[in-house]
C-alpha positions as CSV (number, residue, x, y, z in Angstrom):
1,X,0.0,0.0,0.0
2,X,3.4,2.5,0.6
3,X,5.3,1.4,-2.6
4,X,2.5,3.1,-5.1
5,X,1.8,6.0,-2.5
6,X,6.0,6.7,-2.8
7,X,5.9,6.3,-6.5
8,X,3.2,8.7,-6.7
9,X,4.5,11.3,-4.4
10,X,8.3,11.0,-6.0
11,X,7.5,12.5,-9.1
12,X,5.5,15.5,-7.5
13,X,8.2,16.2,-5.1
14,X,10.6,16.0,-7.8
15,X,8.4,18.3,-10.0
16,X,8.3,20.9,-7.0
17,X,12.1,20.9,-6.1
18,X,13.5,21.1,-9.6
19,X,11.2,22.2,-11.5
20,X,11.1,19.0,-13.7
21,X,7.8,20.6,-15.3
22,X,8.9,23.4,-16.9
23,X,11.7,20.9,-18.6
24,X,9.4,18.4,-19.9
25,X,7.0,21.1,-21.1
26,X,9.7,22.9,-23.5
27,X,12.8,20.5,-24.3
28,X,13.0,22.4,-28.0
29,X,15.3,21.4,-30.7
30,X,17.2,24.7,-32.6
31,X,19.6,23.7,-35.7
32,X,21.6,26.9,-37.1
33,X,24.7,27.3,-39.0
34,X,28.3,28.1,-38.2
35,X,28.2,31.5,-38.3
36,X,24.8,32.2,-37.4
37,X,23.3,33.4,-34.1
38,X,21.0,31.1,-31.8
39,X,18.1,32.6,-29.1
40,X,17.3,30.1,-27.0
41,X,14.5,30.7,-24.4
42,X,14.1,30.5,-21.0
43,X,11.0,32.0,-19.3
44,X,9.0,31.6,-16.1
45,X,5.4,31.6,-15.9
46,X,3.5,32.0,-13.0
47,X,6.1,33.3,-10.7
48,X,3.1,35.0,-8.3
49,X,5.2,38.5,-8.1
50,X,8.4,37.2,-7.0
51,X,11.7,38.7,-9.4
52,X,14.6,36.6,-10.3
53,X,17.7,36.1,-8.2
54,X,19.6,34.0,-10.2
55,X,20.2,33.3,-13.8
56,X,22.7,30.0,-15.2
57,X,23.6,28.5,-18.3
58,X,25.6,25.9,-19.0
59,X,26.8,23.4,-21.4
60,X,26.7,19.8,-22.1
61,X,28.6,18.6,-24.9
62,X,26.9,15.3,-27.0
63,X,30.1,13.1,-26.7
64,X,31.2,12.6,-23.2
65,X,33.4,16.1,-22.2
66,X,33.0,18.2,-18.9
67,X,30.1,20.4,-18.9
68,X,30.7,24.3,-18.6
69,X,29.2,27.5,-17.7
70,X,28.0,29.6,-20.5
71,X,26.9,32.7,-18.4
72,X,25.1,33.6,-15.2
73,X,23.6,36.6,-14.0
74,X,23.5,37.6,-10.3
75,X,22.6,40.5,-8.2
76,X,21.9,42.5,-11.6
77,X,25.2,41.6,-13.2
78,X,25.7,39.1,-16.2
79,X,28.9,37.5,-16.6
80,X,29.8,35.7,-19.7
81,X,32.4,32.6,-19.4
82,X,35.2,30.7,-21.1
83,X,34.6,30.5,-24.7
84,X,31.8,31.9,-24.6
85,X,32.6,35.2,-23.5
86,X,32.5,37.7,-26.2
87,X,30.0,35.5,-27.8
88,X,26.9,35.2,-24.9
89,X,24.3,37.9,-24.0
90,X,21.3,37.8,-21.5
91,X,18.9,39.1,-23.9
92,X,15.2,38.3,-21.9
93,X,13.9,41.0,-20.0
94,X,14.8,39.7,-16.2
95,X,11.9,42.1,-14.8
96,X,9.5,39.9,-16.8
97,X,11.1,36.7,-15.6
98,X,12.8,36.0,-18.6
99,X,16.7,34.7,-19.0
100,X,16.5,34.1,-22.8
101,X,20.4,33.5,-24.2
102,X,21.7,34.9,-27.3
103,X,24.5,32.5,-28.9
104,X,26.2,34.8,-31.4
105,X,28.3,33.4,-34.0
106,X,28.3,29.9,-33.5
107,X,30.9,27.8,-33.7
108,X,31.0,23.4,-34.3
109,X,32.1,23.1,-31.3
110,X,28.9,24.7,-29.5
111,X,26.7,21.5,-30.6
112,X,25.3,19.9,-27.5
113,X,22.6,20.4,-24.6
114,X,21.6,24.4,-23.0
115,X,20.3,24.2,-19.5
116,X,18.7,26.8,-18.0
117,X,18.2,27.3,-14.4
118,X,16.1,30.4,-13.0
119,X,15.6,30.6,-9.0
120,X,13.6,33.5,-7.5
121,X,13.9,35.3,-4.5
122,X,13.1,33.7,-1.4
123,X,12.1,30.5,-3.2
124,X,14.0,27.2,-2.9
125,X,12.9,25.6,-5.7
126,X,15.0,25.4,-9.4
127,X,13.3,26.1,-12.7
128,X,14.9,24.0,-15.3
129,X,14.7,24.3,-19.2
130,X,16.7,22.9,-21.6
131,X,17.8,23.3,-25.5
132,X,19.3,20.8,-27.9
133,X,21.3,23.0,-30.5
134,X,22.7,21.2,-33.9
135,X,25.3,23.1,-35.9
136,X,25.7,22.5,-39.6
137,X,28.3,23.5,-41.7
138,X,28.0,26.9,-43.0
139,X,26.2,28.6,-45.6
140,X,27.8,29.9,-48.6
141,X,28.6,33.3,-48.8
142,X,29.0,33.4,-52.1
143,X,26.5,32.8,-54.8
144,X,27.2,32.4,-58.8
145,X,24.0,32.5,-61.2
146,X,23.7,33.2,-64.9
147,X,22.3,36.1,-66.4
148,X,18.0,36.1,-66.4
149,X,17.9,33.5,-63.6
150,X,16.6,33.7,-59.9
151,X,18.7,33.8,-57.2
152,X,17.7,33.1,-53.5
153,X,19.8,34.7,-50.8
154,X,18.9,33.5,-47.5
155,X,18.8,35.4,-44.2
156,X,17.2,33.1,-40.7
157,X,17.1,34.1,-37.0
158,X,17.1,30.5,-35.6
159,X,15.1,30.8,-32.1
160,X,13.3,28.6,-29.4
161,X,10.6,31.1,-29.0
162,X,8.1,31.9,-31.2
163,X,8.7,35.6,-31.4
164,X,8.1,37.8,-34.7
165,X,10.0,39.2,-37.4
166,X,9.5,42.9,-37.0
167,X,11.9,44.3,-39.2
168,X,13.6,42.7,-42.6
169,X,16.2,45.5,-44.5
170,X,18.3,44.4,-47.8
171,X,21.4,46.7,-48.9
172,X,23.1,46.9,-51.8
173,X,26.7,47.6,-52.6
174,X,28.4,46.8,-55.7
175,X,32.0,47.3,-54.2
176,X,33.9,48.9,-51.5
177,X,33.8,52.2,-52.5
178,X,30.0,52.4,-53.6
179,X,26.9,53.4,-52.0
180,X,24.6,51.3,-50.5
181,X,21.2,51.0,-52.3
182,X,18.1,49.4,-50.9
183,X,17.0,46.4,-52.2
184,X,13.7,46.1,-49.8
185,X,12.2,47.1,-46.6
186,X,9.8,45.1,-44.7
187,X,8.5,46.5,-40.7
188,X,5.5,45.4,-39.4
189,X,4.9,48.3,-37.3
190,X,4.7,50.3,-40.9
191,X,0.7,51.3,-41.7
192,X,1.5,49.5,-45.4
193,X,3.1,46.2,-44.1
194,X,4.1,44.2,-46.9
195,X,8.0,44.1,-48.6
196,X,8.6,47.1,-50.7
197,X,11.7,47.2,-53.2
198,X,12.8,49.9,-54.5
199,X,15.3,51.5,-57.2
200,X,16.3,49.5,-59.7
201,X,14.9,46.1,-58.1
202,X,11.6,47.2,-58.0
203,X,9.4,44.6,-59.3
204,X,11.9,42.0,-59.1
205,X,12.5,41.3,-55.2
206,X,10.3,39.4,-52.9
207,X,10.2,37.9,-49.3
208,X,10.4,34.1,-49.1
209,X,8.4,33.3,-46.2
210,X,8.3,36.2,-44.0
211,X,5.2,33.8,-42.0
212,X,7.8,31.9,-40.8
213,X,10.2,34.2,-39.7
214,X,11.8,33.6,-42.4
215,X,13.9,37.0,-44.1
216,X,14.9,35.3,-47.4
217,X,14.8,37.0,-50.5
218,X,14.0,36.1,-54.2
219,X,15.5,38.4,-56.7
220,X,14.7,37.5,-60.3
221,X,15.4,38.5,-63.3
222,X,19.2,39.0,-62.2
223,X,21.3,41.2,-64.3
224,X,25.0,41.8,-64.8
225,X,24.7,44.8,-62.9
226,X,23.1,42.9,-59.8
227,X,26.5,41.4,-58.9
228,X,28.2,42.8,-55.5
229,X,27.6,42.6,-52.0
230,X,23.8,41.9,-50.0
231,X,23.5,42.5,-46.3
232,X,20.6,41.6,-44.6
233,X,19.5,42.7,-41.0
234,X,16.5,40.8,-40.0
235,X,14.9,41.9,-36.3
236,X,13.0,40.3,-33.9
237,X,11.6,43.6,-31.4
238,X,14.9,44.7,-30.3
239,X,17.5,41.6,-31.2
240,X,18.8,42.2,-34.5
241,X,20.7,39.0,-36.8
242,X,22.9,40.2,-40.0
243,X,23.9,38.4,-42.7
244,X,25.9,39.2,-45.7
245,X,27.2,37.3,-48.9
246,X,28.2,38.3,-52.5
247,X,26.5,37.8,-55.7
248,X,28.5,36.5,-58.7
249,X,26.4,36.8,-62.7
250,X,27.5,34.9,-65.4
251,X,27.0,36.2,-68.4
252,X,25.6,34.4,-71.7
253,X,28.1,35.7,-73.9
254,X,30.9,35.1,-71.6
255,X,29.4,31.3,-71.4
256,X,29.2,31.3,-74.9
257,X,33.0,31.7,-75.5
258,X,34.0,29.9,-72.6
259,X,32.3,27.3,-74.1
260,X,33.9,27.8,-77.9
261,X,36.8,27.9,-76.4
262,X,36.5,25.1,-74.5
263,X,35.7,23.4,-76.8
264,X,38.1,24.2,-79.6
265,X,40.9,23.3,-76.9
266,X,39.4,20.5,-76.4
267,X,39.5,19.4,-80.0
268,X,42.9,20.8,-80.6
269,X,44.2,18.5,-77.6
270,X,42.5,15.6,-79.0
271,X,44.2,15.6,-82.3
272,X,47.5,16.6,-80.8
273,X,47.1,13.3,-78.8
274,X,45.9,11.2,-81.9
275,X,48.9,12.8,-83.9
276,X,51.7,12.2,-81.4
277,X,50.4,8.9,-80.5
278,X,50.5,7.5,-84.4
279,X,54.2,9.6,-84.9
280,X,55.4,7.4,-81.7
281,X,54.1,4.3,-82.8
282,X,55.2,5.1,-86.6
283,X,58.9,5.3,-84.8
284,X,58.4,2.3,-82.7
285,X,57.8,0.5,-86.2
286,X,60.4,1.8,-87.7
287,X,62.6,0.9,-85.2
288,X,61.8,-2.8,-84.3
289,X,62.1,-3.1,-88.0
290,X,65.3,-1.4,-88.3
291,X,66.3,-3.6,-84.9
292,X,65.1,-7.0,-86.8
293,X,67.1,-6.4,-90.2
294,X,70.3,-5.3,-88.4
295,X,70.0,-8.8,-86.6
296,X,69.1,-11.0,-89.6
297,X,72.1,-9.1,-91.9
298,X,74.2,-9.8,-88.5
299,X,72.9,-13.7,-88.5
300,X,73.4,-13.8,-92.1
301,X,77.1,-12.2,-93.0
302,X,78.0,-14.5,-89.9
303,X,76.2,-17.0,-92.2
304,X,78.2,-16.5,-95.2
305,X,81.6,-16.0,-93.5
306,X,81.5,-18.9,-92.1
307,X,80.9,-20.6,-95.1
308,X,83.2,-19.1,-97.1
309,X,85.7,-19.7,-94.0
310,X,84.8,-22.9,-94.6
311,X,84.7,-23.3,-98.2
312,X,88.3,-21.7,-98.1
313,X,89.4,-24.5,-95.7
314,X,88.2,-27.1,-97.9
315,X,89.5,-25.4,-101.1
316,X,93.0,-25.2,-99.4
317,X,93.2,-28.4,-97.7
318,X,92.1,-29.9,-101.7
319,X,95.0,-28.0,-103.0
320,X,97.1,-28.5,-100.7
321,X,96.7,-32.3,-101.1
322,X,96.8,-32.4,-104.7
323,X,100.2,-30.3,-104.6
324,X,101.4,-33.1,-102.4
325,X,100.6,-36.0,-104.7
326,X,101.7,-34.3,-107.6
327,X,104.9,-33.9,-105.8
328,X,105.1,-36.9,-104.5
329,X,104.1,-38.4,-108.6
330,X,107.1,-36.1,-110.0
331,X,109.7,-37.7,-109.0
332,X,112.2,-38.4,-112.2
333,X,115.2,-39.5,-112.4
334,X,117.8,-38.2,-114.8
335,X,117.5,-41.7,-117.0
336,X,113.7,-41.9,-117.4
337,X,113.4,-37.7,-118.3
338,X,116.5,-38.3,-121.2
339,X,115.2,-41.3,-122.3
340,X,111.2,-39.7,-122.8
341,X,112.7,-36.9,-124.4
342,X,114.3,-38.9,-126.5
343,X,111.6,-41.3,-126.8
344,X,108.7,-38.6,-127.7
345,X,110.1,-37.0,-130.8
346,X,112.6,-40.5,-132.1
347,X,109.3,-41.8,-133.7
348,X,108.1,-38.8,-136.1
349,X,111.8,-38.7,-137.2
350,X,111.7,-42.4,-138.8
351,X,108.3,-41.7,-140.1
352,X,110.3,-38.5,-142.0
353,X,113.7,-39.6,-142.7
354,X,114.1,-43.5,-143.4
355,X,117.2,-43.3,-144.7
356,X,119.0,-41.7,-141.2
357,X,121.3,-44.5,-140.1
358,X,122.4,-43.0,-137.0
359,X,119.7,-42.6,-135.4
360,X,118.3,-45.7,-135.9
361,X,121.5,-47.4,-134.5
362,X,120.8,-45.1,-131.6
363,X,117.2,-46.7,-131.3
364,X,118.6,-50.0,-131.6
365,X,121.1,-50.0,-129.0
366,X,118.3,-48.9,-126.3
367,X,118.1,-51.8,-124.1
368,X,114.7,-54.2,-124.8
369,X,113.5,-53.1,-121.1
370,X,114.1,-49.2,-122.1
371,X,111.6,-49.6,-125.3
372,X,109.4,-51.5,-123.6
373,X,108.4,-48.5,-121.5
C-alpha cells in the first residue's frame, strides 16, 4: 500500500524541487549554422510576483566532455564565461522573468545540450529548461548565377521562442567604395506592411516566407549589374541578426565563349594526342624493323663467312693435297726424263727420214727393257 503512494509522491516532489515541469514542457530542438546566431529561451510563468535572483547556463557537450558555464547573472550583473565570453548575451527582459540567451556566432564546437536554471527570491525551488542545439556546416557566402535567372539569398534568426519578425532591411553595394542602395524594406509596425523594393529592383524582389520568420529573398530576373555585395539585417523587437554574402552573374556571352573555347581546346588537344600517339608508334615500327634487319644481316654475314671460311678451308686443304701428290708423282730421275725426251720426238723422225742410219743405230742400241716402257 506505501510502494505506489511513494511512486506517486516521487515524481510531485521532484516536480516541485527542480522544476522537472517546466523541462518536460519545452525541451525544444534549434539547428543553425556556423556563423549564425541562436536565441534560445528561458521563461518563467506564474512566478506569483516574485523577481529573479539567479540566472545559469551551461553546457553539455553530446560526446562525453566536462560540462561548462555559459553565463550567469546575479545580483543585476551578467557575466559571460570561457569560450563563450564575447559570444553570450542575456537578452530576456529579467523584470519579466525571462533569462532568454543569445549565442552569437556559433561555432562546431557549440553542438550539444543548453540548460537553463532560473531561481527566485526567497524561493528554494529550481526552474529548469533545456535546448538541444545542432550546428551544420556553413552557408555559402558566395552565390554564382547566370544572367536572367533567380537567385535566393537567404537570411534566418534561428530561435526557441516563437517571437516575430519585425523588421527585414536588404542593402546593396556593388563594391567597397559604392553606395549602398536598398533592395527592400519590410516592418511590421509600418501602416502599409508588406515588402517594398525599391530603385532599380523594384518589381523584381520578394520575401520568401516572411510567415515563418523567415527573411529570405528572391531576386529575379538577375542582371550583370546585380553582382556585388547583399547585407541583410533581420529583427526580432529589439535583437537584431545580420547576414551578408556576395553575388556573382555569369554572363551568356561570356558562357558562350567559354564554351567555344573550350571546346576548340578540347579538340585541338584531341588531335594533338591522336597525332603524337600515331608519330610514336610510326617510330616504334620503324625501329623494331630497323632492330630485326640489323640482326638478320648480322645472323646472315656470320652466315656466309663462315661458309666461305669454310669453303676456303676445304679449297685449301684440296689444293694442298693435290700439290702433295703431284709432288710426291714427279719424281724423275735423270734416266727416265733423257730417255722420254728422246723417246717422244725418235718416232716422227723415222716416219720422215728413213734413210738416217744413226739414229736408228741409236734406237737399236736402247736396251729391250728401255723400249718397252
Amino acid at each position: 500500500m506505501f510502494c505506489p503512494l511513494k511512486l506517486i509522491l516521487m515524481p510531485v516532489l521532484l516536480d516541485y524541487s527542480l522544476g522537472l515541469n517546466d523541462l518536460n514542457a519545452l525541451y525544444p530542438k534549434l539547428t543553425v549554422h556556423v556563423g549564425d546566431s541562436a536565441l534560445m529561451g528561458c521563461i518563467v510563468q506564474n512566478t506569483q510576483g516574485k523577481s529573479v535572483t539567479k540566472v545559469d547556463w551551461t553546457h553539455s557537450p553530446e560526446q562525453h566532455g566536462k560540462d561548462e558555464y555559459v553565463l550567469y547573472y546575479y545580483s543585476n550583473l551578467t557575466v559571460p564565461c570561457g569560450r563563450f565570453k564575447n559570444r553570450s548575451r542575456l537578452v530576456g527582459d529579467v523584470s519579466q522573468n525571462d533569462g532568454s540567451l543569445l549565442l552569437q556566432d556559433v561555432q562546431e564546437a557549440d553542438q550539444g545540450n543548453y540548460t537553463c536554471e532560473i531561481r527566485l527570491e526567497n524561493e528554494s525551488r529550481v526552474f529548469k529548461k533545456a535546448v538541444v542545439l545542432h550546428v551544420l556546416p556553413e552557408d555559402p557566402k558566395e552565390i554564382v548565377v547566370h544572367e536572367g535567372e533567380s537567385a535566393l539569398m537567404g537570411c534566418h534568426f534561428q530561435s526557441t521562442e516563437e517571437k516575430r519578425v519585425t523588421k527585414v532591411y536588404w542593402m546593396f553595394s556593388s563594391g567597397q567604395q559604392a553606395k549602398e542602395e536598398t533592395v527592400l524594406l519590410y516592418n511590421l509596425n509600418n501602416p502599409v506592411r508588406y515588402p517594398q523594393s525599391q530603385g532599380r529592383f523594384q518589381n523584381r524582389v520578394t520575401l520568401v516566407d516572411i510567415a515563418h520568420n523567415d527573411g529570405a529573398i528572391m531576386l529575379q530576373r538577375v542582371k550583370e549589374s546585380d553582382k556585388g555585395r547583399y547585407t541583410c539585417s533581420i529583427y526580432l523587437g529589439s535583437l537584431m541578426f545580420r547576414n551578408s554574402l556576395t553575388l556573382h552573374v555569369i554572363q551568356e556571352s561570356q558562357t558562350a565563349s567559354r564554351s567555344e573555347i573550350l571546346g576548340g581546346t578540347h579538340v585541338v588537344i584531341i588531335v594533338g594526342i591522336v597525332c603524337a600517339t600515331l608519330l610514336l608508334l610510326t617510330g616504334l615500327i620503324v625501329i623494331v624493323k630497323k632492330r630485326h634487319r640489323n640482326k638478320s644481316s648480322e645472323s646472315s654475314t656470320a652466315i656466309v663467312e663462315s661458309l666461305e671460311h669454310t669453303r676456303k678451308a676445304s679449297l685449301e686443304k684440296h689444293v694442298y693435297s693435290a700439290i702433295a701428290a703431284l709432288e710426291m708423282i714427279e719424281e724423275p730421275n735423270a734416266k727416265s726424263e733423257a730417255i722420254y725426251m728422246i723417246m717422244h720426238p725418235a718416232q716422227p723422225s723415222l716416219r720422215s727420214d728413213p734413210n738416217n742410219v744413226s739414229e736408228k743405230k741409236t734406237v737399236l742400241d736402247i736396251p729391250k727393257t728401255d723400249q718397252a716402257f
